[in-house]
N, C-alpha and C positions, 0 to 999 in steps of 0.2 A: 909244385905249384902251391903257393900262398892261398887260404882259401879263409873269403872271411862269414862271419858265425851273422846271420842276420836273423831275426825275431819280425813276426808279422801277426796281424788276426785277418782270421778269412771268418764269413759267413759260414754256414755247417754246407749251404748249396755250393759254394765257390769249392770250401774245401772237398767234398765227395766228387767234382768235375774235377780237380785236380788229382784227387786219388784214382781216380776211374780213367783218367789219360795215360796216369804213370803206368796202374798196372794192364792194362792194355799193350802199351810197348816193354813189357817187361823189368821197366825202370823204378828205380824208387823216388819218393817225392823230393829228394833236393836234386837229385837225376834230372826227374823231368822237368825240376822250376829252371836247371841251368841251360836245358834244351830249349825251353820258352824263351828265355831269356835272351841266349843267343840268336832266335829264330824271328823275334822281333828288333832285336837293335843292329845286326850288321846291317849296313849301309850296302841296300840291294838295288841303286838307281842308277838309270843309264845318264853319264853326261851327256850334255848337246854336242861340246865341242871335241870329245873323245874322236882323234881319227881313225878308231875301232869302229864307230860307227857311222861316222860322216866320211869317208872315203870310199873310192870305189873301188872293186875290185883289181888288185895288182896283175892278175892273167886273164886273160881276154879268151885266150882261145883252148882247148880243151887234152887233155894229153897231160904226161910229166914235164914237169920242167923246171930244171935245177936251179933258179933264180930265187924260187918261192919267197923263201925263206928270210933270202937276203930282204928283198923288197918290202915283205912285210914287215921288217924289223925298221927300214928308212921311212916307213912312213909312220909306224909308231914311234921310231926315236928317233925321228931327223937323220939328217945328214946327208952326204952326195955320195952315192959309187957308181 
């Protein structure tokens, strides 16, 4: 992995809460700025129109039943079986 060299100023407070998060989880500070970082920018929002969340359940009634699978997959990715 490519990793690029970035330069910043923190406040002496910003910097000692970021040193006191790293060594808390055992990480070092570009550890944890990379953990932050990822922890605020993936895209953690539910669609509306996701039929993961707007559809209703594919089994009704309760037990195995070897269809699951399939179903769940036609109504996440279309199609007719």
């Amino acid at each position: 992995m490519k990793l690029k060299v970035i330069r910043t100023k923190l406040t002496q407070l910003e910097y000692r809460l970021l040193r006191e998060y790293a060594e808390s989880r055992g990480l070092t500070i570009a550890e944890a700025l990379r953990e932050i970082i990822r922890s605020h920018v993936i895209d953690d929002r539910v669609y509306e129109d996701d039929p993961f969340f707007t559809e209703g359940p594919v089994v009704r009634k309760k037990g195995v039943v070897e269809k699951t699978s399939v179903e769940h997959d036609r109504i996440l990715y279309g199609g007719s079986r």
